[in-house]
C-alpha positions as a Markdown table, in Angstrom:
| # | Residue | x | y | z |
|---|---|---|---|---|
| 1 | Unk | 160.6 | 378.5 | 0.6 |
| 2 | Unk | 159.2 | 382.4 | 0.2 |
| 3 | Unk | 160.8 | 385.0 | 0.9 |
| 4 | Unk | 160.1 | 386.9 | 4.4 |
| 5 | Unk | 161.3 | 390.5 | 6.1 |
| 6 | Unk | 163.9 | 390.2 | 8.4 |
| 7 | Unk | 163.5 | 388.0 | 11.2 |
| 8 | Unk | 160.0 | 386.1 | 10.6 |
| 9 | Unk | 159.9 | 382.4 | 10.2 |
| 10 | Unk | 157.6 | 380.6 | 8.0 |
| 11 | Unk | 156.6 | 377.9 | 10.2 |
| 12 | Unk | 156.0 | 380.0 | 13.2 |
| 13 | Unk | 153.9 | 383.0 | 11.1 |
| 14 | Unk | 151.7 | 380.2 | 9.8 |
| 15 | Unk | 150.9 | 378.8 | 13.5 |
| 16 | Unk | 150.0 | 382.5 | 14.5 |
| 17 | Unk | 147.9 | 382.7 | 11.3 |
| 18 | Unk | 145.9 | 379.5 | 12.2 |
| 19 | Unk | 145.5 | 381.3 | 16.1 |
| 20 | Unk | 144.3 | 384.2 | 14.5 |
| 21 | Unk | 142.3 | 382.8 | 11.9 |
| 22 | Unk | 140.0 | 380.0 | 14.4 |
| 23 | Unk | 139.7 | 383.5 | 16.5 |
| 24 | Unk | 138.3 | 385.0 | 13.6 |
| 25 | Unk | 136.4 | 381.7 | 13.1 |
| 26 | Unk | 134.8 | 381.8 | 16.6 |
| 27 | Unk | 133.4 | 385.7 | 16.3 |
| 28 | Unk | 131.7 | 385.3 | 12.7 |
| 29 | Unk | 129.7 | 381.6 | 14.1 |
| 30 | Unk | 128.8 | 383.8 | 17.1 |
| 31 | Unk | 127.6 | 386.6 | 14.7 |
| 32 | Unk | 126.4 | 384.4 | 12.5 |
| 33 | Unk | 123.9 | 382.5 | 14.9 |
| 34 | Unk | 122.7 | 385.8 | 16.6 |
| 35 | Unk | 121.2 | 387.4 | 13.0 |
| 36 | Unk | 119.2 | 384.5 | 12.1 |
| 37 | Unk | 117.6 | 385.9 | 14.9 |
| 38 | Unk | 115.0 | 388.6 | 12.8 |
| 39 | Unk | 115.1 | 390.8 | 16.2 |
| 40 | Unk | 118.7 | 390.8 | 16.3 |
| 41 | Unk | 119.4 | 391.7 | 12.7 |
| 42 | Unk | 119.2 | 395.2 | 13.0 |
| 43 | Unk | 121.8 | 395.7 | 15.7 |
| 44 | Unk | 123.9 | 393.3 | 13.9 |
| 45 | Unk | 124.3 | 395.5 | 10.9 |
| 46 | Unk | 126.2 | 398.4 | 11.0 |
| 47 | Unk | 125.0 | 400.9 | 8.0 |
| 48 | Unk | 122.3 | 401.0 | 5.6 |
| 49 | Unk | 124.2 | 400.6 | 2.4 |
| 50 | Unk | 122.3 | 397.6 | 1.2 |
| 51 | Unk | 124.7 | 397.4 | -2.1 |
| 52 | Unk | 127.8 | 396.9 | 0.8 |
| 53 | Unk | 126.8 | 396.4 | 4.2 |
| 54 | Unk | 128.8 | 396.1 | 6.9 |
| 55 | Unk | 127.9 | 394.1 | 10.2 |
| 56 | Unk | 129.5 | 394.2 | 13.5 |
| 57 | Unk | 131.0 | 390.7 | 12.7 |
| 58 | Unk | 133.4 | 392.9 | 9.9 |
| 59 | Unk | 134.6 | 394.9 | 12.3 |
| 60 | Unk | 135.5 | 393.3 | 15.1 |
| 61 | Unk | 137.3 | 390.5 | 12.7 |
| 62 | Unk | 138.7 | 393.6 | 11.0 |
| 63 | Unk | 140.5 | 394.4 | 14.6 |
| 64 | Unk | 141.2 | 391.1 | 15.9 |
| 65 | Unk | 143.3 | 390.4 | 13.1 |
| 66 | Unk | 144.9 | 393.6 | 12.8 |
| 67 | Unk | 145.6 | 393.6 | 16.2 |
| 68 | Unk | 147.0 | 390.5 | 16.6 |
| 69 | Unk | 149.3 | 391.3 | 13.5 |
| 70 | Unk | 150.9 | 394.3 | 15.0 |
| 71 | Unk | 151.4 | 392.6 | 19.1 |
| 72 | Unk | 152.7 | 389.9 | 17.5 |
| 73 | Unk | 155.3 | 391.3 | 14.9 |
| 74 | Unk | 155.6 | 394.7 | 16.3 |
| 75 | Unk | 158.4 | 395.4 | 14.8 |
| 76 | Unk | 158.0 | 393.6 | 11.3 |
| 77 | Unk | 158.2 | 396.0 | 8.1 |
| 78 | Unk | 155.1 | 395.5 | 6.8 |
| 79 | Unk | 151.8 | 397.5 | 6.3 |
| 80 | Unk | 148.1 | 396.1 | 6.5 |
| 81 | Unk | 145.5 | 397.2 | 3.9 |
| 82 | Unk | 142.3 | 396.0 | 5.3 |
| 83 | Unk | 138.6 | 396.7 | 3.4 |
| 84 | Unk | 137.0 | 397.9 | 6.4 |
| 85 | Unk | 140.0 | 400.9 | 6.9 |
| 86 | Unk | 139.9 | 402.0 | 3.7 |
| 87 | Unk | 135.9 | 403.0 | 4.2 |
| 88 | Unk | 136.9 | 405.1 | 7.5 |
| 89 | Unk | 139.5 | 407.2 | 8.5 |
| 90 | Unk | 141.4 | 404.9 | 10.1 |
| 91 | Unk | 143.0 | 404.2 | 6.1 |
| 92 | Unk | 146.3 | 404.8 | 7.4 |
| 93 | Unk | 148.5 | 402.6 | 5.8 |
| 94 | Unk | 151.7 | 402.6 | 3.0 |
| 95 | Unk | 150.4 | 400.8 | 0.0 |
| 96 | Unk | 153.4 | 401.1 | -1.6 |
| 97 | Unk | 155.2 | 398.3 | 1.0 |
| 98 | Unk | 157.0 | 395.8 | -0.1 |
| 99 | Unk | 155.1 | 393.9 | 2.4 |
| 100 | Unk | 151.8 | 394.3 | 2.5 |
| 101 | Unk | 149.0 | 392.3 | 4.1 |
| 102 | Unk | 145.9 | 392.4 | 2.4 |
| 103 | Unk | 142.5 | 391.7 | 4.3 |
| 104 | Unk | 138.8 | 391.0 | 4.3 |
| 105 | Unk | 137.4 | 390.4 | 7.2 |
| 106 | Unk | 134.4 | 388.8 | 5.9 |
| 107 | Unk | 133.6 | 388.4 | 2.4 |
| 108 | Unk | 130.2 | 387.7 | 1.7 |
| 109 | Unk | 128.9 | 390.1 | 3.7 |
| 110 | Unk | 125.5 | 389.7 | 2.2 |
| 111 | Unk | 125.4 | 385.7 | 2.1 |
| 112 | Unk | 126.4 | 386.3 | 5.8 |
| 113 | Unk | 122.9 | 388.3 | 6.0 |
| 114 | Unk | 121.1 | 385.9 | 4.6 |
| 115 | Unk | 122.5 | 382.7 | 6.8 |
| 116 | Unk | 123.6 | 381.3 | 3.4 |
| 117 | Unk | 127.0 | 379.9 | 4.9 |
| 118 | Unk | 129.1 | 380.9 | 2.0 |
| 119 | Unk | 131.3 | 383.6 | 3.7 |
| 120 | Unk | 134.5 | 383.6 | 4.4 |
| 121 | Unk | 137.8 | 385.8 | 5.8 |
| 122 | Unk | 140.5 | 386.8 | 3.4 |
| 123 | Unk | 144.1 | 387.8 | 4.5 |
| 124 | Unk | 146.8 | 387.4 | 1.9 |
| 125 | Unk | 150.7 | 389.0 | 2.2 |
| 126 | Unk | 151.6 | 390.4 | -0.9 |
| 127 | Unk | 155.1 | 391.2 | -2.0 |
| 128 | Unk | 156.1 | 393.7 | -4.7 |
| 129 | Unk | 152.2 | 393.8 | -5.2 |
| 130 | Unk | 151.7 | 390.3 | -5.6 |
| 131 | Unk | 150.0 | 387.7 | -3.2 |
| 132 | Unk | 153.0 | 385.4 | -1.7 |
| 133 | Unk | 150.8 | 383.6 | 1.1 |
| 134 | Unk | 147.0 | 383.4 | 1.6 |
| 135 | Unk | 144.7 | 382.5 | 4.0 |
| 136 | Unk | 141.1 | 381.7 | 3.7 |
| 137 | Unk | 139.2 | 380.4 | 6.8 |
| 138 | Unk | 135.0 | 379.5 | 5.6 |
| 139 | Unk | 134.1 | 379.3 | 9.4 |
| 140 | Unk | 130.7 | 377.5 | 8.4 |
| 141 | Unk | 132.9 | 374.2 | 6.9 |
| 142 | Unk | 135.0 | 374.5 | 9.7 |
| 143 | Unk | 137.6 | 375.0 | 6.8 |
| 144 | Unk | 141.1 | 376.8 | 6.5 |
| 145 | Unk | 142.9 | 377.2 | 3.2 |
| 146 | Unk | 146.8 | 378.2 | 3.7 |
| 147 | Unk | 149.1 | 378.6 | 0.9 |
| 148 | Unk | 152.8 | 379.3 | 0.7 |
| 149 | Unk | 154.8 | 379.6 | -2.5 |
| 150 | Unk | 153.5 | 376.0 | -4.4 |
| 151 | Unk | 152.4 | 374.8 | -1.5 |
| 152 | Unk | 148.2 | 374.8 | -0.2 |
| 153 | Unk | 146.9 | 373.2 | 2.8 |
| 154 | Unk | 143.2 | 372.8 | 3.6 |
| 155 | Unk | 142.5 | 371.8 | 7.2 |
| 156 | Unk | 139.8 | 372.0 | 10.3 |
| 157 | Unk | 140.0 | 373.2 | 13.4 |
| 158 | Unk | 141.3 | 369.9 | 14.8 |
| 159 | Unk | 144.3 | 370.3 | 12.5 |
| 160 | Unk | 143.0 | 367.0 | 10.6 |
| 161 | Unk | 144.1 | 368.0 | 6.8 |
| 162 | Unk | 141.6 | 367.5 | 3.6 |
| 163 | Unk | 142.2 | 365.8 | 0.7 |
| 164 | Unk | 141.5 | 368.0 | -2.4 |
| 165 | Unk | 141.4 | 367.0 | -5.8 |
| 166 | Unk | 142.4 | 369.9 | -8.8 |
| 167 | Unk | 140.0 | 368.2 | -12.1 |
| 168 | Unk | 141.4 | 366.8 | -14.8 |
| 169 | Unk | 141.6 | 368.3 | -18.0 |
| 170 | Unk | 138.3 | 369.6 | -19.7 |
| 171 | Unk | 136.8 | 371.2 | -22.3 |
| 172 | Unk | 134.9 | 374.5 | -21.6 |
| 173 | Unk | 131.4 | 373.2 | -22.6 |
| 174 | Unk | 132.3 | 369.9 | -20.0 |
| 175 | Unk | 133.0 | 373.0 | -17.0 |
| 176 | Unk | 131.1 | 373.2 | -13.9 |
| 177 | Unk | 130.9 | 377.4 | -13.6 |
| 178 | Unk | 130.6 | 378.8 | -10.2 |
| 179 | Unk | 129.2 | 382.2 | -10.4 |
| 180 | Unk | 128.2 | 384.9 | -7.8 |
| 181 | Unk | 124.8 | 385.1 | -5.8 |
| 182 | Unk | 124.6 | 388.3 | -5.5 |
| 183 | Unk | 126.7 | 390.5 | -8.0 |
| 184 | Unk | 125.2 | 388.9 | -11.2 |
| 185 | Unk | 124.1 | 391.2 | -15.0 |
| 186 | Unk | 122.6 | 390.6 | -18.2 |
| 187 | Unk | 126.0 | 390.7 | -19.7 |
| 188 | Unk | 127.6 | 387.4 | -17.6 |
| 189 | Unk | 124.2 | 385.8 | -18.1 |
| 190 | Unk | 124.8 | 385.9 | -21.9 |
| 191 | Unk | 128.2 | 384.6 | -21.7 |
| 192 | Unk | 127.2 | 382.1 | -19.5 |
| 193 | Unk | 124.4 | 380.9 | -21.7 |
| 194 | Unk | 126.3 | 381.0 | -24.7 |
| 195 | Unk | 129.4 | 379.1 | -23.6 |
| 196 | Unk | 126.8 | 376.5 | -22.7 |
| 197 | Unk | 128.5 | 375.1 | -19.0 |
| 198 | Unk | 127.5 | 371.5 | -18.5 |
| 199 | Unk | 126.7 | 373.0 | -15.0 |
| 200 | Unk | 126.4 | 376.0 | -13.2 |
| 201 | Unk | 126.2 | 376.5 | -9.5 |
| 202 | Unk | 125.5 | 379.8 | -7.6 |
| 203 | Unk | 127.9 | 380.7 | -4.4 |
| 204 | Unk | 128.8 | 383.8 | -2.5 |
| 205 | Unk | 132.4 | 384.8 | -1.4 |
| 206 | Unk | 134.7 | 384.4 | -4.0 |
| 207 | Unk | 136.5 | 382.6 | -1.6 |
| 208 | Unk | 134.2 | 380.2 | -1.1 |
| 209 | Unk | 134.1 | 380.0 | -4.8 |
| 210 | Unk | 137.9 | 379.5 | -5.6 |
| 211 | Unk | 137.7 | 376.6 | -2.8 |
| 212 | Unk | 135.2 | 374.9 | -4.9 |
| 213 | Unk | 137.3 | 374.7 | -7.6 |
| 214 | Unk | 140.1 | 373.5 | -5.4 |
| 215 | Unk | 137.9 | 370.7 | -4.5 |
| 216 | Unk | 137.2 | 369.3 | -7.7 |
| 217 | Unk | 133.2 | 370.8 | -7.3 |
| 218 | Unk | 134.2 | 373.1 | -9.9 |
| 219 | Unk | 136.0 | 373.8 | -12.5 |
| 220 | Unk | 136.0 | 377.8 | -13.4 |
| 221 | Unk | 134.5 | 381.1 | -11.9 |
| 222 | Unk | 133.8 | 384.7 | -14.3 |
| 223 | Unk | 133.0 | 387.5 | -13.2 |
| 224 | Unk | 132.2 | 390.9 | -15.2 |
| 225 | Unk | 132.1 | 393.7 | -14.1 |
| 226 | Unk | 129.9 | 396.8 | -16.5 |
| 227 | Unk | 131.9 | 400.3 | -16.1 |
| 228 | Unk | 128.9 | 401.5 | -15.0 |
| 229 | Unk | 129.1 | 398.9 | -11.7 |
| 230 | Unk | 131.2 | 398.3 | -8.8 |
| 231 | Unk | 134.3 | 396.1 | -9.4 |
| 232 | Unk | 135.9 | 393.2 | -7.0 |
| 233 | Unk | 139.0 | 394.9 | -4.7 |
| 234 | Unk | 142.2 | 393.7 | -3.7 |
| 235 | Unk | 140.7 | 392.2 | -0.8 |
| 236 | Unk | 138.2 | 390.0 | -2.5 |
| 237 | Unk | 141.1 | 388.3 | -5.1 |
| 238 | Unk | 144.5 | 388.7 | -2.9 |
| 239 | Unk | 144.2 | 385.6 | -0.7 |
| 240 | Unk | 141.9 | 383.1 | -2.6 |
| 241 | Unk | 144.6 | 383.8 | -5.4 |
| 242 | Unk | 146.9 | 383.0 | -3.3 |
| 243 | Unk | 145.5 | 379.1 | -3.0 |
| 244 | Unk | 144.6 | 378.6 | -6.6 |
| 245 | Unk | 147.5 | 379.3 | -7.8 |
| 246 | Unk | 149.7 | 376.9 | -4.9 |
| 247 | Unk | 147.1 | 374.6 | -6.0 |
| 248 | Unk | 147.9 | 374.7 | -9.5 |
| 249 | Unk | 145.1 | 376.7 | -10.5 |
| 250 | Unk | 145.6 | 380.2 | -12.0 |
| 251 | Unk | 143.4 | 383.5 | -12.3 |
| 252 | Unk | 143.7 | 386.5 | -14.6 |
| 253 | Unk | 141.9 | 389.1 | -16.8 |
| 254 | Unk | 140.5 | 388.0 | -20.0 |
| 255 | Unk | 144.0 | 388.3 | -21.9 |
| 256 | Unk | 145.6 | 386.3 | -19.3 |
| 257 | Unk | 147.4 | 388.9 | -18.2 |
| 258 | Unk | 147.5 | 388.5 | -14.1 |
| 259 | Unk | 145.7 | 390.8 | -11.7 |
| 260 | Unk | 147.5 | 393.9 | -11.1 |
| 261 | Unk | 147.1 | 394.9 | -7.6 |
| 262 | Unk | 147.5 | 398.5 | -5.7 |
| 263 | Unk | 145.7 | 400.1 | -8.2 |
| 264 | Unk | 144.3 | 403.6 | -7.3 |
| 265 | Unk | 141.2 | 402.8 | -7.0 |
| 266 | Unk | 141.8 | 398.8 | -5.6 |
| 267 | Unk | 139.1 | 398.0 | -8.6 |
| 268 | Unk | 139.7 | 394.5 | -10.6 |
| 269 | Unk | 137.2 | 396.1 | -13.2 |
| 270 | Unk | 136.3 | 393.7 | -16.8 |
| 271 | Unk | 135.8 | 390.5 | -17.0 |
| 272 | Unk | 138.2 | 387.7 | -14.7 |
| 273 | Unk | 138.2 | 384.9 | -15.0 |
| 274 | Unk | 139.9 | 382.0 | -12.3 |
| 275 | Unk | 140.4 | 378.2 | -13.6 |
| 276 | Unk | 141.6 | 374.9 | -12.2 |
| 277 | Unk | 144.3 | 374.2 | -14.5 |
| 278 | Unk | 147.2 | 376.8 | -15.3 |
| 279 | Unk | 148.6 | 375.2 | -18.4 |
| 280 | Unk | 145.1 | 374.9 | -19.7 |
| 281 | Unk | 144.3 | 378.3 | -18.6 |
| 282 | Unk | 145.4 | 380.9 | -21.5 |
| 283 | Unk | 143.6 | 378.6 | -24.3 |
| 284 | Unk | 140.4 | 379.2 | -21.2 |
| 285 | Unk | 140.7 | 382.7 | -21.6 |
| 286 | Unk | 141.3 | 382.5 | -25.5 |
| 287 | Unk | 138.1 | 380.7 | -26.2 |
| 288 | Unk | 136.1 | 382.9 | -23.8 |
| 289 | Unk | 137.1 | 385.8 | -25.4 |
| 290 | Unk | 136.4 | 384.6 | -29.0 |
| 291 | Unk | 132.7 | 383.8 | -27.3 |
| 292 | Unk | 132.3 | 387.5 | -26.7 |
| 293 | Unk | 133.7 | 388.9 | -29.9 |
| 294 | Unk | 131.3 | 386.1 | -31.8 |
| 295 | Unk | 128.6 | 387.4 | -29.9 |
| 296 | Unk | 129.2 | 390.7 | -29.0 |
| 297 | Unk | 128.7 | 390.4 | -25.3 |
| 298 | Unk | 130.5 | 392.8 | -24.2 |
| 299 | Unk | 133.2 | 395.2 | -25.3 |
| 300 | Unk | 137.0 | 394.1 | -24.8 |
């Protein structure tokens, strides 16, 4: 059983969390229908930052949750860090909590866009900077992943629960990789090519992508980020962290070392890399790396 503050019950935050979360569920298939609609599309999306774009479907997730957070547990001492704040000037929020919820409203904005389906919300609690419990709802499988402590639950909207199967052992040539759509480089192409993945498969959200390898669809995700380029944020690895590793799975930085959050910057910058199997995982990371000194992929 985690650790809470004062006064909050597992079982009952969970049962909000699931409210919340098919509430969340509800706006981005409503959003999500209106913008394959070409005429829509443009009143759907809220900037023209085509690198990050937001949509109205971010936002009004981003205050649905946040709202229902702070009605229901008024007086709970904890802060929420939420992507969507920290690009206004609503950013007003301790990061230094003990507690801290961590969210993304939607996370695959651009897969969104393109009616791909692989999107999903993120909301994590993190204590002491690292993620305790984790939600990840992909509205589009009718899907919600909730982890607590060693314990991850995948169910619908019915409340049926899924089976899920974590692989067996493999070796890294016998891996299915899952690998981004839409935030790929010359540099993880390399890699990719050179470690010579019995399969490779192409998904947005890295939620979406850590619940594949939950599943047993795949087996590890990489992703590498140049200095020159935008890194993942707190917000993109918090929660699907938070169900890899109740699932058994783990995820670090190249020298499995694990992911340091509350940086200045919220960056996850390098190369990451997420597996099924967390006893397998360190000699993962070791033969990756010795694929990128061999080859001199990329610096280290």
């Amino acid at each position: 059983m985690i650790k809470l503050p004062f006064g909050v019950n597992i079982n009952n935050l969970i049962d909000d969390l699931r409210i919340f979360s098919w509430e969340a569920a509800d706006i981005l298939l409503f959003y999500s229908k209106l913008i394959k609609d070409v005429s829509q599309e443009s009143d759907i999306i809220k900037n023209n930052n085509l690198q990050n774009p937001v949509t109205i479907a971010d936002l009004k997730v981003n205050e649905l949750i946040i709202q229902r957070i702070k009605e229901k547990y008024k007086n709970t001492a904890w802060e929420i860090l939420s992507e969507e704040n920290v690009k206004t000037d609503e950013f007003f929020c301790d990061v230094n909590a003990d507690w801290l919820w961590v969210l993304d409203p939607l996370d695959g904005t651009k897969d969104f866009i393109q009616s791909t389906g692989n999107y999903a919300m993120h909301l994590a609690l993190n204590y002491k900077q690292k993620p305790i419990l984790g939600i990840v709802l992909i509205p589009e499988r009718n899907e919600l992943w909730i982890s607590s402590s060693d314990t991850v639950l995948c169910e619908n909207r019915e409340g049926l629960r899924r089976e899920f199967y974590i692989t067996r052992k493999k070796q890294l040539n016998e891996m299915t990789l899952v690998m981004s759509k839409n935030h790929r480089n010359d540099k993880l192409k390399e890699l990719i090519h050179k470690v010579n993945f019995k399969e490779v498969i192409v998904m947005g959200s890295i939620g979406c992508k850590i619940s594949s390898i939950i599943r047993g669809e795949s087996d590890i995700y990489i992703t590498l980020s140049l200095p020159e380029q935008s890194s993942p944020k707190d917000w993109d690895f918090a929660a699907p962290e938070a169900i890899l590793r109740a699932a058994g799975g783990a995820i670090t930085n190249i020298n499995n070392q694990n992911l340091t959050y509350n940086s200045k910057s919220f960056e996850h910058p390098g190369i990451i890399i997420a597996s099924n199997n967390k006893q397998m995982h360190g000699d993962i990371c070791l033969q990756v790396k010795k694929i990128i000194e061999e080859y001199n992929i990329f610096s280290i």
